[in-house]
Steps between C-alpha positions, in 0.01 A plus 500: 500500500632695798715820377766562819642879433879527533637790722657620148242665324348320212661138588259222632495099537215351352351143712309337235184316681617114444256270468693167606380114583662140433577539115662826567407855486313747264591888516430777231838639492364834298184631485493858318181577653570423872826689430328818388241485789854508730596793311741261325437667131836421260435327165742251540634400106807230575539196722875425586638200682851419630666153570793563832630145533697606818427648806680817565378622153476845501343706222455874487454767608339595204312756339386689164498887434232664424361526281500117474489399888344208601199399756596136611344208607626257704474128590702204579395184318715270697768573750558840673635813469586814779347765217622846583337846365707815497310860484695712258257719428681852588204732647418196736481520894676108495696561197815279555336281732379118394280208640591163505278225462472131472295384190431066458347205347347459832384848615430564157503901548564762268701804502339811285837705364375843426713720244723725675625146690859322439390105513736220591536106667685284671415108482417345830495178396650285171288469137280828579288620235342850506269621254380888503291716264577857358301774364813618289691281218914503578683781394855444462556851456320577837628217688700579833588392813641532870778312642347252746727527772564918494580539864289839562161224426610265766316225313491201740503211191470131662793412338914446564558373207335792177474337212504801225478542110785721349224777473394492856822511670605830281183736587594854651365606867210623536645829565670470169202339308335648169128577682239731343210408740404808698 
């Protein structure tokens, strides 16, 4: 696996090594010991997968408090997605600054969401299917999240057209969100 450091600290894409030839392909997808010898060392407890039948699906930007935030995962099992990362974490030289990046069933990266990171989507293409691991069950209680389009982000999403839950399109600002990552 090649482990591609994000210019927010903490973040990387993971390129799995894929082994392809006329039947297909073969990739490990996870491998807790290559991970920890790329300093990748989160006990990840919970797979999660989403279904965004159209494109323009936009989900997040989401996060959990401490002290039940959330190391992700990410991957695209078919389709696309423009995955965006958000650094709330207060005491950080590029807090309120994200990365964009374009996760597939073809370039079959992954994006590593540390805690201290607001985590969202938009579908590139129709039927996309994402599937990410956490190292922290869901906590209702804990549970938060930034609107998507809050003007001072200047979040460039590949979309005209949002297509929100209720939830989503109600988050506060990030200058008006409930943070306690310093």
């Amino acid at each position: 696996m090649k482990v591609i450091p994000l210019k927010l600290e903490g973040a990387k894409v993971i390129e799995p090594v894929v082994h392809g030839d006329h039947r297909g392909f073969f990739m490990e997808s996870y491998n807790e010991q290559v991970m920890k010898q790329n300093g990748i060392n989160h006990d990840f407890i919970q797979d999660n997968q989403s279904l965004s039948v159209e494109t323009g699906v936009i989900r997040g930007l989401h996060y959990q408090l401490e002290p039940k935030a959330q190391t992700k995962l990410i991957r695209v099992l078919s389709g696309a997605i423009y995955d965006v990362i958000l650094d709330i974490r207060k005491s950080s030289p590029t807090f309120g600054q994200w990365v964009g990046v374009i996760l597939s069933e073809h370039n079959r990266r992954q994006l590593l969401v540390p805690k201290g990171f607001a985590h969202g989507f938009c579908t590139l293409v129709p039927n996309t299917q994402v599937l990410y691991k956490v190292d922290e069950y869901y906590s209702p209680e804990n549970d938060r999240g930034i609107l998507w389009n809050d003007p001072a982000l200047g979040i460039d999403w590949p979309t005209s057209h949002a297509i929100l839950s209720e939830k989503d399109q109600k988050h506060p600002a990030l200058a008006d969100a409930d943070i306690n990552f310093d």
